[in-house]
ZAMARGU-4260 file (C-alpha; in steps of 0.2 Angstrom, whole numbers, plus 5000, padded with zeros to 4 digits):
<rodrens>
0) 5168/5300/5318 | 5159/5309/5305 | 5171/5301/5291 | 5166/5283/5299 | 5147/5287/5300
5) 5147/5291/5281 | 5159/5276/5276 | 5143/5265/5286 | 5130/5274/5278 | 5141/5271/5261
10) 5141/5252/5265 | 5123/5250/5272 | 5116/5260/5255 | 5127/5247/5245 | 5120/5231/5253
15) 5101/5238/5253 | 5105/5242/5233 | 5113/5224/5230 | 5098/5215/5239 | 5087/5225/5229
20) 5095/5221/5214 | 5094/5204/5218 | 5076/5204/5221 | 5072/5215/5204 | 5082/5201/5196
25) 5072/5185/5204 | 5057/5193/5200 | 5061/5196/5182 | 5067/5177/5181 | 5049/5172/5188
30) 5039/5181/5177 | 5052/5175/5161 | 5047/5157/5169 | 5029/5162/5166 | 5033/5171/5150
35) 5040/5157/5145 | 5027/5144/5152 | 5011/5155/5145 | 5018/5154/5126 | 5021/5136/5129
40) 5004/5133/5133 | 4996/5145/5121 | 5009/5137/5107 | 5000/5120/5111 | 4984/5126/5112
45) 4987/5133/5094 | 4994/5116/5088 | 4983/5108/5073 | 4977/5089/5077 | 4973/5081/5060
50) 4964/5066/5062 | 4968/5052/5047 | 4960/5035/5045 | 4967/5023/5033 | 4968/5004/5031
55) 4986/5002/5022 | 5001/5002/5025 | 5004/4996/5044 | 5005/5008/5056 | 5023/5006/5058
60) 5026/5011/5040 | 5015/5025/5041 | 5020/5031/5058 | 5036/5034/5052 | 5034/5047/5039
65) 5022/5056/5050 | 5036/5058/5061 | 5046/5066/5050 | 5029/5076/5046 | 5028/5083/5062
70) 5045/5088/5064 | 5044/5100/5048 | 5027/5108/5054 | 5027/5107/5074 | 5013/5117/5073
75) 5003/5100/5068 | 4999/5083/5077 | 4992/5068/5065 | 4980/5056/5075 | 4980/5040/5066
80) 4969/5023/5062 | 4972/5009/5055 | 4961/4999/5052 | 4959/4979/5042 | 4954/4983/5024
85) 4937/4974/5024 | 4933/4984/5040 | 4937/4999/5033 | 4926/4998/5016 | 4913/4996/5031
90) 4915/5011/5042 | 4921/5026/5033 | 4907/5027/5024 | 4895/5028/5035 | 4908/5041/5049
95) 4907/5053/5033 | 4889/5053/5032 | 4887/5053/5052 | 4899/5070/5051 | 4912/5061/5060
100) 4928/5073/5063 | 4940/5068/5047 | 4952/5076/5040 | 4961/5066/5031 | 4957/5049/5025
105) 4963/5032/5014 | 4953/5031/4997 | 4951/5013/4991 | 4952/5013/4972 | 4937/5004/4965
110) 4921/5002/4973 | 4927/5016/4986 | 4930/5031/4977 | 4912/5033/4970 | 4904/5031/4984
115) 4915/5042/4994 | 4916/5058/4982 | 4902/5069/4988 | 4913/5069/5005 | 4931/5076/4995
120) 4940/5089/4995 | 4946/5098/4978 | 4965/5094/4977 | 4969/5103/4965 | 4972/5123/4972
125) 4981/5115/4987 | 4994/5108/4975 | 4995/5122/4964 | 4998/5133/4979 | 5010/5122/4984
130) 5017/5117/4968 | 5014/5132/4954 | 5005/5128/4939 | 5012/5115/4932 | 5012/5105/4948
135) 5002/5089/4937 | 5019/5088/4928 | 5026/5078/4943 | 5015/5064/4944 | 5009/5050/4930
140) 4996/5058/4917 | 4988/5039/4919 | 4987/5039/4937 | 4980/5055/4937 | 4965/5051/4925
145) 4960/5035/4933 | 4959/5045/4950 | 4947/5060/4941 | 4938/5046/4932 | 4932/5034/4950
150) 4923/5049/4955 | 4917/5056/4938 | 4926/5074/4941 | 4937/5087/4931 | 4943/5092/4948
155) 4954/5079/4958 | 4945/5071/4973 | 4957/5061/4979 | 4976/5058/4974 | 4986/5040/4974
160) 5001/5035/4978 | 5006/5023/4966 | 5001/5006/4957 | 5000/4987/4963 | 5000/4972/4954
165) 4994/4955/4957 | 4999/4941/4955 | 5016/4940/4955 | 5028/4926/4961 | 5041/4927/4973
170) 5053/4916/4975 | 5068/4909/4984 | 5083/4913/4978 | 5095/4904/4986 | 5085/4888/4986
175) 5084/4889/4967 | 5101/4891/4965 | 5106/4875/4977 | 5097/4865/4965 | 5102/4871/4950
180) 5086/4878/4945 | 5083/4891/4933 | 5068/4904/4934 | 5053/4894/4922 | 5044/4905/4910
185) 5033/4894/4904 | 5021/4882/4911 | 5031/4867/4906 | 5046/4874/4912 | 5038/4876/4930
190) 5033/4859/4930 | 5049/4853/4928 | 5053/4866/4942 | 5039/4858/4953 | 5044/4841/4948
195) 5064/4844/4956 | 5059/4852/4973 | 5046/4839/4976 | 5060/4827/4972 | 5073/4835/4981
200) 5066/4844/4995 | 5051/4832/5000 | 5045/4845/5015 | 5044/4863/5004 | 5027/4866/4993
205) 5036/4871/4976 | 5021/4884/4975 | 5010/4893/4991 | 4996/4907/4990 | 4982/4907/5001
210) 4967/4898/4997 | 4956/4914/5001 | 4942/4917/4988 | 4948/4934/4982 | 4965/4927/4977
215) 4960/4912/4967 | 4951/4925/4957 | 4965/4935/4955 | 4978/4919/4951 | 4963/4914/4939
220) 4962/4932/4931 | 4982/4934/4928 | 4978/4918/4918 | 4964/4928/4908 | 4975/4942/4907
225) 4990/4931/4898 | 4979/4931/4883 | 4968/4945/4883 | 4961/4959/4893 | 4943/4952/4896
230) 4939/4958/4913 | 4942/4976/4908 | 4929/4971/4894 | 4919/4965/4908 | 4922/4979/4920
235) 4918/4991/4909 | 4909/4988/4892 | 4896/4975/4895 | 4909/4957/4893 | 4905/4942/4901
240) 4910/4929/4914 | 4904/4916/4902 | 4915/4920/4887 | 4925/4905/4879 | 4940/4915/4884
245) 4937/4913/4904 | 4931/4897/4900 | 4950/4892/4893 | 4958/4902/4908 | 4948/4892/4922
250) 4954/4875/4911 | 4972/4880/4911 | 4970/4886/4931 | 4964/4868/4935 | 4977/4859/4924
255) 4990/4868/4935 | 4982/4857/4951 | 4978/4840/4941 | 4997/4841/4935 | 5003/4844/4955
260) 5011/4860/4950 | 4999/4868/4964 | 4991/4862/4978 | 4974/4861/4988 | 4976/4878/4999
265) 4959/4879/5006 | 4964/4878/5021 | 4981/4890/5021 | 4976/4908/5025 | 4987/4922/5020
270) 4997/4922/5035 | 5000/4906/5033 | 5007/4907/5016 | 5020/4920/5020 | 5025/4910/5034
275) 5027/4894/5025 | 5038/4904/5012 | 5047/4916/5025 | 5053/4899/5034 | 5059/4890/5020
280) 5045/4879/5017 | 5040/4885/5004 | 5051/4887/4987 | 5036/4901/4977 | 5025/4913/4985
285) 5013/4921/4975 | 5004/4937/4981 | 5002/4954/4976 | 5016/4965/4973 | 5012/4973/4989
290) 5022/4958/4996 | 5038/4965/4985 | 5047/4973/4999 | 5053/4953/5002 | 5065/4957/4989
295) 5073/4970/4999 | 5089/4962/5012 | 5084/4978/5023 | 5066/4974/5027 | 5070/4957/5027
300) 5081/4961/5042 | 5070/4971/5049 | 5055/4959/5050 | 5066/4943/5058 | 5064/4934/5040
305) 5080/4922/5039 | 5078/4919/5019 | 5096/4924/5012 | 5089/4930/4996 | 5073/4931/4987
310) 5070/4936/4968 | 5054/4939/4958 | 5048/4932/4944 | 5031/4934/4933 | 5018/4917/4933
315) 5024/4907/4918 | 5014/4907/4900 | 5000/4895/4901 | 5002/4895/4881 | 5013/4901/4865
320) 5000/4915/4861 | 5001/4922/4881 | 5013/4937/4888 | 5020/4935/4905 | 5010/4949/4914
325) 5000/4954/4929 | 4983/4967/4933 | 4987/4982/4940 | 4979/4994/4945 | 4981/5012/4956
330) 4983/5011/4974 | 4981/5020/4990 | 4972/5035/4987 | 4972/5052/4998 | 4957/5063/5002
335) 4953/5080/5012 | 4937/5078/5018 | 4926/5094/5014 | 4918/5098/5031 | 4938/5097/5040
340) 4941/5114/5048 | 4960/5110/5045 | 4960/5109/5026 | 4978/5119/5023 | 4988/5109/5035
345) 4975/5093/5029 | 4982/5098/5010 | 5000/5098/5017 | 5002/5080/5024 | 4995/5072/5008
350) 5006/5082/4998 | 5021/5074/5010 | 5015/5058/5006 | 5013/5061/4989 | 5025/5073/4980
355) 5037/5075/4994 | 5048/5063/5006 | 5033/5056/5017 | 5030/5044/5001 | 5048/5038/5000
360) 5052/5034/5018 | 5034/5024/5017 | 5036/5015/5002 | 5054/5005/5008 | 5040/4996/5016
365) 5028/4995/5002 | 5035/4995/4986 | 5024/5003/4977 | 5026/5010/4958 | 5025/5025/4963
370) 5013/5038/4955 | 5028/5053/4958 | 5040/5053/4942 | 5054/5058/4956 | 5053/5045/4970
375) 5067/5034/4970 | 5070/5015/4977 | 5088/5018/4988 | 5099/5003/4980 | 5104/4998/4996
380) 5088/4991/5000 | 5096/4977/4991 | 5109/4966/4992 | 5109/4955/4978 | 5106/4955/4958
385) 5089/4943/4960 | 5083/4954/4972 | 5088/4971/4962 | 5081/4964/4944 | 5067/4959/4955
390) 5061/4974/4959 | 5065/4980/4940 | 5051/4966/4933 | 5040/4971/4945 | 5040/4989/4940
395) 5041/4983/4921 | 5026/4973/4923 | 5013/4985/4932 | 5019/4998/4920 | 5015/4989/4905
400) 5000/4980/4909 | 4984/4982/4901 | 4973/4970/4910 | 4966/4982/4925 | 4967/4975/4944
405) 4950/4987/4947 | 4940/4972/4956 | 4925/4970/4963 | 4926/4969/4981 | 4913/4955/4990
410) 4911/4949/4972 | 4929/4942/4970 | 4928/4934/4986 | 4912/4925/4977 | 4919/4922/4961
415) 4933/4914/4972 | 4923/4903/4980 | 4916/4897/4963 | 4933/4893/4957 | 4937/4882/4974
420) 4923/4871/4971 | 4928/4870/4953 | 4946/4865/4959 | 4937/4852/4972 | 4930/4844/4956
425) 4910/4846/4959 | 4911/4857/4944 | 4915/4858/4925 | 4925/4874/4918 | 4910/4880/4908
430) 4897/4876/4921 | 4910/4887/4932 | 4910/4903/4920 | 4890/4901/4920 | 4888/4901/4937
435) 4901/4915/4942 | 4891/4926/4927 | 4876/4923/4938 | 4883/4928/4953 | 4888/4944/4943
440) 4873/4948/4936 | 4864/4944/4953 | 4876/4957/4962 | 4869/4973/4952 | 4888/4975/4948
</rodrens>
């Protein structure tokens, strides 16, 4: 009785330890779960928002190198805007001066810069930190100066990404190529050019560009620029709209219209024009070299454009004394503002999109030069040799041009206008030049 007494007791004593032991470990699971839970929400609570406006490139683009971003510092969270480029020249400035949470913002090259630089962030310890001493060895000593000299600093305000150039032409290749055409490099040569596919092809434009003002002026300036590097004289040391050499340029730009080479595009805005040349009906496009990722089969596929293959090619020499060239100019600047309370993680994401991969994965969409001596174009972006040596002349010509693409905002949009009426035929070339050295000097600029 006594041996079955104690063999209950043994039993009982057994089930009361394994319940307890089932309890203990329940509650242990619980408060891991609220372990757990508490430094999930206190890791969140500790993560770093950086809020970034800019104007260019798209969001996609953008948004896609912030990905990779945030997945190398969890710890951080970018909050972006984009906004249109006119728009932005607008209300940056006036959200810096209204205190407006930034931290990191889009610097216009140009006009921008100065008026900006009392709201920057020294870059220069950040990268050194980051980078050692000789972290200035990784980027183009050019590049670098024009950036120190916008804001009038020894420090570096701002930092960009690379250069554009404008205007350049592209065009399509296989069209070409089913007409036997060869790539003109002079101005006789496109005529012929011009002449064929008018001939041949009676529903493509041989040539479109929009007929906004601000890129008439910059057609009419890569004419100046064949021959000489006025507007940096005018830009910069006291040169005028009204020289004999402008004059010449706005002569040659009209002869392109009266000899059909070009059209009236008033009326075609810059949408317009990539879609006329995107759909085939349109054998040249000429924009900036911001357009250059056209050249790429890859982004080609990935933006629905049908064309088979497109190649570049500079605007043909108006005359024997001329070079084929383009302006260019540094793009896409980076700044810290200086009242951010995030200024270290700030520093961090524009050194990704500078020096480190941000800029690479964002330029297969923008093709810019770049500014970092290491970034590389993948050669698979392209599929053809028109579209590979394509992208080598545009690279050839923004790094060796001379004639700078540092304009004038609202004033090239003017000088535009001038040149439309000009082109319309209410105006001679001289009177042209006199009137657009008017509207300069009237501007304060």
């Amino acid at each position: 009785m006594d041996n079955k007494l104690n063999m209950f007791n043994l039993h009982e004593r057994r089930c009361i330890m394994k319940k307890v032991f089932i309890v203990s470990f329940l509650i242990l699971l619980t408060l891991g779960s609220v372990w757990a839970n508490g430094q999930q929400e206190s890791k969140s609570e500790e993560q770093t928002v950086l809020n970034y406006w800019t104007w260019y490139p798209g969001e996609a683009t953008i948004r896609e190198a912030l990905d990779a971003f945030e997945m190398q510092n969890p710890s951080v969270k970018v909050e972006l805007t984009v906004f249109e480029s006119q728009a932005y020249q607008e209300r940056l400035p006036l959200a810096l001066a209204s205190g407006e949470e930034l931290d990191v913002f889009g610097v216009q090259t140009g006009v921008m810069a100065p008026q900006v630089k009392s709201y920057l962030e020294p870059l220069d310890s950040y990268f050194e930190a980051m980078d050692g001493a000789e972290w200035e060895s990784q980027f183009n000593e050019l590049d670098l100066d024009i950036a120190r000299g916008q804001t009038e600093s020894d420090e570096l305000l701002f930092i960009t990404a690379g250069r554009l150039g404008s205007a350049i032409a592209l065009y399509n290749a296989k069209m070409f190529d089913d007409l036997g055409l060869s790539v003109p490099n002079t101005y006789e040569e496109m005529k012929a050019v011009a002449a064929t596919i008018r001939k041949e092809l009676p529903g493509v434009l041989p040539v479109v560009f929009t007929g906004d003002g601000w890129f008439v002026d910059e057609m009419l300036l890569t004419v100046v620029a064949q021959e000489s590097d006025l507007f940096n004289e005018i830009r910069y040391d006291g040169g005028r709209f009204d020289d004999p050499r402008f004059v010449q340029a706005l002569s040659d730009f009209k002869l392109m219209f009266q000899d059909g080479v070009f059209e009236n595009m008033t009326d075609i805005s810059y949408g317009r024009s990539l879609e006329l040349f995107d759909t085939g009906k349109a054998a040249i496009l000429y924009q900036g070299t911001w357009e250059a990722a056209r050249l790429s089969s890859t982004f080609r596929e990935k933006s629905g454009i049908a064309l088979e293959n497109v190649g570049a090619m500079a605007m043909p020499v108006m005359r024997d004394s001329g070079k084929a060239t383009l302006r260019a100019y540094t793009e896409l600047g980076y700044g810290i503002s200086n009242s951010s309370s995030n200024k270290d993680a700030a520093a961090k994401l524009v050194h990704f999109l500078t020096a480190g991969e941000g800029f690479e994965i964002m330029n297969q969409g923008m093709f810019l030069i770049p500014n970092n001596k290491r970034a590389q174009m993948p050669d698979s972006l392209f599929n053809s040799d028109e579209g590979r040596e394509g992208w080598e002349l545009v690279q050839k010509l923004v790094a060796e041009s001379t004639s700078h693409r540092n304009n004038l905002s609202g004033f090239s949009n003017t000088a535009g206008q001038v040149i439309q009426i000009m082109l319309g035929g209410d105006l001679t070339p001289q009177e042209t030049a006199e009137m657009i050295q008017k509207e300069f000097e009237r501007s304060g600029l």
